[in-house]
N, C-alpha and C positions, 0 to 999 in steps of 0.2 A: 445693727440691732442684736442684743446680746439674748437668749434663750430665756424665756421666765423658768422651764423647766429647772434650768440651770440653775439657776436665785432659788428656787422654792425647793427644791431636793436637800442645797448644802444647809440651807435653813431648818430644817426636820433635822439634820444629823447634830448628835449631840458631842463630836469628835472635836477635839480644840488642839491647837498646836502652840509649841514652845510655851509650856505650860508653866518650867521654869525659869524661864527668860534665855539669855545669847548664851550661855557658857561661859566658863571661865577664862579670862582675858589671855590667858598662858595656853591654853587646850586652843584657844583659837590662834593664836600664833603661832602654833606648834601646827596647825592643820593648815595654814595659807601657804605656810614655806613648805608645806610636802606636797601640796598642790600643784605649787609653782613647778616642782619637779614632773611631777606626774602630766602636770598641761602638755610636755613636751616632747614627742616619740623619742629622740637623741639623748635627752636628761632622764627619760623615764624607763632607758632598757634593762639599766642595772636593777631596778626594784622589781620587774617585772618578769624575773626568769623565774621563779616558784618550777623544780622541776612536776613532772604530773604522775610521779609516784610517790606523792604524798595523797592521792585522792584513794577515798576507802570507799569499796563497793559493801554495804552493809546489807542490799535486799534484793532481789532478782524476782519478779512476778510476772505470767504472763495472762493478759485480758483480752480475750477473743484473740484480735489480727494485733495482738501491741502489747510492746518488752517494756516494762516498767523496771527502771536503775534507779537505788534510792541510795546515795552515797553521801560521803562528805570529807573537807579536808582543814587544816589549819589555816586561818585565813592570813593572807602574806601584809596586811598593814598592821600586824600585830607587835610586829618585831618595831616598825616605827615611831607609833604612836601610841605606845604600851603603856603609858600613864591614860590618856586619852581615852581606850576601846574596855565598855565594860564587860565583865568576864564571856556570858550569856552570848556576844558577838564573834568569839574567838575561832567560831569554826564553822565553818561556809557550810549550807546543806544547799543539797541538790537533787533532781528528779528528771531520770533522762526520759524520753516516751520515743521507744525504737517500733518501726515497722518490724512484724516477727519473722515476714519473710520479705528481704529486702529484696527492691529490683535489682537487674544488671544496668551497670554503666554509675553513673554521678549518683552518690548517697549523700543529699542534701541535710543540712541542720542549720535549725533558728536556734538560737541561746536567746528566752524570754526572759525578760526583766518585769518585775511585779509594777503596779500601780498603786497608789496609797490606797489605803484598805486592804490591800491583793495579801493575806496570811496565808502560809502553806503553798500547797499545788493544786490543790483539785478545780479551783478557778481553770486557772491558765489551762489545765490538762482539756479540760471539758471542751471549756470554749471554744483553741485553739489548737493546745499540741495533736488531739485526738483526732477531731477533724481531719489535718493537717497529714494523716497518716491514710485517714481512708480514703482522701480525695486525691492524694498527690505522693504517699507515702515519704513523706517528708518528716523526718524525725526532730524532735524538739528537745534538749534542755532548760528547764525549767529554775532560775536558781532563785533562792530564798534572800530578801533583805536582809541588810543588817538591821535590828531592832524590830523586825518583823515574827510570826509564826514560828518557829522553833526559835529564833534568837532574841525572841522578847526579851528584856530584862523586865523582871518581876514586881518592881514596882510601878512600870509603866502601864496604864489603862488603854488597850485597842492599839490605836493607834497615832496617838497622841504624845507624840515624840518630845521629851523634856525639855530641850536645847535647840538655839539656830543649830547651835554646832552640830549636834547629832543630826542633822540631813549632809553636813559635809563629808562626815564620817564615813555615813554610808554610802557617799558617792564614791570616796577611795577607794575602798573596802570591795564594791560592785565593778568597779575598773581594774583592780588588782585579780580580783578572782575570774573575772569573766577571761580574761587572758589565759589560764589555768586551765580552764572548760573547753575554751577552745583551742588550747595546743593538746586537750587528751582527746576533744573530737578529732583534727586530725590526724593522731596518731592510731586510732581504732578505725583511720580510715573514711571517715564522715568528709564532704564536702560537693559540691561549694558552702561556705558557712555564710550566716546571714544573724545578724545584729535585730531584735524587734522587741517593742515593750509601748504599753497604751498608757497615757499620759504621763503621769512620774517614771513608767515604765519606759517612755519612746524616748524622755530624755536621758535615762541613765543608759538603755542604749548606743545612744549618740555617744556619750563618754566611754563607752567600751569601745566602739568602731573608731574612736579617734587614737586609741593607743595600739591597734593593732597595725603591727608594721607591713602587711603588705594589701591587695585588695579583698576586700569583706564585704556582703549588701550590708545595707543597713533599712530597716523600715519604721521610721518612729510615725505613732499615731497620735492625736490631740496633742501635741508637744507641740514645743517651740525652743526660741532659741537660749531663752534664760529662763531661770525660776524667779527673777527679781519681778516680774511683770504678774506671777502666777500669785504671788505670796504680796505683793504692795499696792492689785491693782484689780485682781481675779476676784471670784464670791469668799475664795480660800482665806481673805485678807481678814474678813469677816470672823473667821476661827481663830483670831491670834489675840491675847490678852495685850495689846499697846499699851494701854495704861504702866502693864507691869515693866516690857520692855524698856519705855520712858524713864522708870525710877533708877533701875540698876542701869539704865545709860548715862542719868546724869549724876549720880552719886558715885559712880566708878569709873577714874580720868583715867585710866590705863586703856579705855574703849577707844575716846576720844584720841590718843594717844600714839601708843604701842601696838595697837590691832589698828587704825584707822592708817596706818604710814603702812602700811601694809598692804592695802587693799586697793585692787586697779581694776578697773571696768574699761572694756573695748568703748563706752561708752561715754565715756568721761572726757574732756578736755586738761587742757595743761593745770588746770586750777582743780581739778578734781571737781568741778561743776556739770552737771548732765547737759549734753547738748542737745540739742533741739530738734535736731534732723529725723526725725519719725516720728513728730507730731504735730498738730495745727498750731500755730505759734498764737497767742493770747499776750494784753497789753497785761501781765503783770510786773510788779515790782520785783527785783533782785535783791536778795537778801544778802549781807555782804560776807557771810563765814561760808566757806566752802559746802562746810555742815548740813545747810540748813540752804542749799543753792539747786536746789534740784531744779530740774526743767518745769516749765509751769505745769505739766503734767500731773506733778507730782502734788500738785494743789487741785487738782480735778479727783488724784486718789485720795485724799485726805478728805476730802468731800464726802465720797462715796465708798468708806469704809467700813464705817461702824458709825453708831450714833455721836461717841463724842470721835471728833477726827483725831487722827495721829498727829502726835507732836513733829516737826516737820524733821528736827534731826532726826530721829530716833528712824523715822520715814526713811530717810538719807542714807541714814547708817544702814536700813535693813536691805536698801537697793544695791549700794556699795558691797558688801556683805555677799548679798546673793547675785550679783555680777561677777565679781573677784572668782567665785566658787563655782558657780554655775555656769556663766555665760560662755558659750561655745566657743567664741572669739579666743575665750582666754586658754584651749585647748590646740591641738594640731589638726587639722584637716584631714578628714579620711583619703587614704589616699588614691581612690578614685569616688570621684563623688557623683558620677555618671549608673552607677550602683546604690544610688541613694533615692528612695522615692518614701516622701512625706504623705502623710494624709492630714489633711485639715477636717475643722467642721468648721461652718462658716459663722455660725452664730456661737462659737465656744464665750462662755464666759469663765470655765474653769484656766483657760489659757490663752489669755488676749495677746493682739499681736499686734496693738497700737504703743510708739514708745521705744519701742527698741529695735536694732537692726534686723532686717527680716533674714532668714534663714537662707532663702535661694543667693542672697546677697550674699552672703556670707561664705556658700559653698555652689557656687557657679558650677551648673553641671548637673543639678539635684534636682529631680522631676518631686511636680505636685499633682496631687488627687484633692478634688475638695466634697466636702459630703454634704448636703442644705440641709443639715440639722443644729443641735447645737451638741455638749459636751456629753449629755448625759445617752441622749435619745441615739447619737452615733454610736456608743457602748454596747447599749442592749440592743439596737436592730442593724448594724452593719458589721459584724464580724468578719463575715463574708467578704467585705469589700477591702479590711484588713488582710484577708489570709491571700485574694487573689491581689494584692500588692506586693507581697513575697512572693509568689509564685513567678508573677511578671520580673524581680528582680532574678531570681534564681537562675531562670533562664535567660537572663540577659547576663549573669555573666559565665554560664556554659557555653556560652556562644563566642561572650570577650574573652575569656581563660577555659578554653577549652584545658588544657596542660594541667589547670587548678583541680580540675572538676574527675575526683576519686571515681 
């Protein structure tokens, strides 16, 4: 049973996504093949060395018990996708929240990743990093989206990001940099570090803790394991103009094509067909283009999407698309994942978890917490249940890497 809260909240917001459709065919090829690189810690160390004195401290403030760093630096997916990243994204902003008198022994830090909507910092700081300092004096970085709060581009409205492609973008973008954040936290010393971000937030988390090469917590909340379930099947599916996706899918064969030979879901079978194994099997018919073969599921979301349903490729494509890009599968394993504790809500309908591989599946070793709310109501009344999930990991692994722990 999915949250009415849920339904009726994203229903009131007037925020739409992929406003201009997928992106251009070329920009998205250009973004799978540097993905494919980045999926993999062995293929992904050379893009990944950004030394961390290119990070610029610009403002130093102190509030009550807590050091506020307001810095920034060139962001390292610029040099590769310098056709692709528009100007407004070129340069990573950041906000550190230090304890002003640290303890003795292990100086712990989260590196937060924003959630959609999340502009700026004074969210994350309030919520989270603040707390976080008076309860446990655990210091946080806080870093800025791409296409978010200072990197808006200017003709974007909120948060209503033009393109599929610009969430991939920013996926890069958020995995390159956070690598950056976290070899200057421990070089000032910070550690044990910890991976954390609420919903868009927990899962670009997840892709930061998968490219870092040795043990890291991670704590993702309301996330899951793909954004293709979030975006084809969530209330979020609801914000997406299909109709238009539809036209520029079937009038432009380089989709169907050149980006379609491209794209691999953990998901998928030898046919590029969704398999079936994470959901109730139903007597329907197979369609015979790979296209247009999604798991019967994918006729349950077309259902219940929007008034007129999604054309079923276009469907296809958006799943393939946001598998390829998203799906954890198609990244490296954190590499202890005993360090890794999830918080669900149980009734989330922002991020359903029917349909695709489940995450403990996927990273054996990886504690859950579940919250009996649903997406919205977990947000505003269980913070707390969030921050004392970092804390449990933090000390779990001062205890496994004592050696680690500054």
């Amino acid at each position: 049973m999915e949250s009415r809260l849920d339904h009726l909240y994203r229903s009131v917001l007037l925020t739409k996504f992929f406003t201009r459709g997928w992106g251009h065919p070329d920009h998205l090829q250009q973004i799978i093949k540097f993905r494919k690189l980045l999926g993999n810690r062995n293929t992904a160390k050379e893009y990944l060395n950004t030394p961390t004195n290119t990070i610029t401290i610009t403002k130093k403030e102190t509030q009550d018990d807590v050091i506020l760093l307001t810095g920034h630096f060139p962001s390292p997916v610029v040099p590769h996708l310098p056709h692709v990243c528009p100007p407004e994204i070129h340069h990573s902003h950041f906000q550190a929240v230090l304890p002003a008198r640290p303890p003795p022994g292990p100086r712990p830090l989260v590196l937060q990743f924003a959630g959609t909507g999340d502009h700026f910092f004074w969210r994350r700081r309030s919520l989270m990093a603040v707390p976080m300092v008076k309860e446990k004096q655990v210091a946080s970085i806080l870093l800025e989206n791409p296409y978010y709060g200072l990197r808006k581009p200017k003709a974007q409205l909120r948060s209503s990001l033009h393109h599929v492609s610009d969430l991939f973008v920013m996926g890069a973008c958020l995995i390159m940099e956070s690598q950056v954040l976290l070899k200057w936290a421990q070089k000032e010393g910070f550690g044990p570090l910890c991976c954390h971000g609420i919903s868009m937030g927990g899962h670009m988390a997840s892709l930061a803790a998968s490219a870092w090469p040795g043990p890291i917590g991670l704590v993702p909340c309301l996330s899951w394991t793909s954004g293709s379930v979030t975006f084809c099947q969530g209330v979020m599916s609801k914000a997406i103009n299909w109709k238009l996706l539809e036209e520029q899918f079937t009038k432009t064969r380089e989709y169907k094509t050149d980006v379609w030979d491209l794209v691999d879901s953990p998901e998928f079978d030898a046919e590029k067909k969704y398999l079936n194994r994470h959901s109730k099997r139903e007597d329907n018919s197979q369609p015979a283009s790979p296209l247009t073969s999604s798991i019967p599921l994918l006729s349950n979301l077309a259902r219940n999407t929007t008034v007129q349903a999604p054309n079923p490729e276009a469907l296809h494509f958006m799943r393939g698309l946001m598998d390829e890009c998203t799906h954890l599968g198609n990244y490296s394993t954190p590499v202890d994942t005993e360090l890794v504790e999830i918080v669900l809500a149980e009734y989330d309908a922002y991020q359903p978890r029917q349909g695709v591989m489940p995450l403990q599946q996927l990273w054996p070793g990886a504690r859950t917490r579940t919250i009996g709310e649903g997406h919205i109501r977990s947000y505003l009344l269980n913070q707390h249940v969030f921050r004392t999930a970092i804390y449990d990991v933090l000390e779990r692994m001062v205890s496994k890497y004592p050696g680690d722990a500054v």
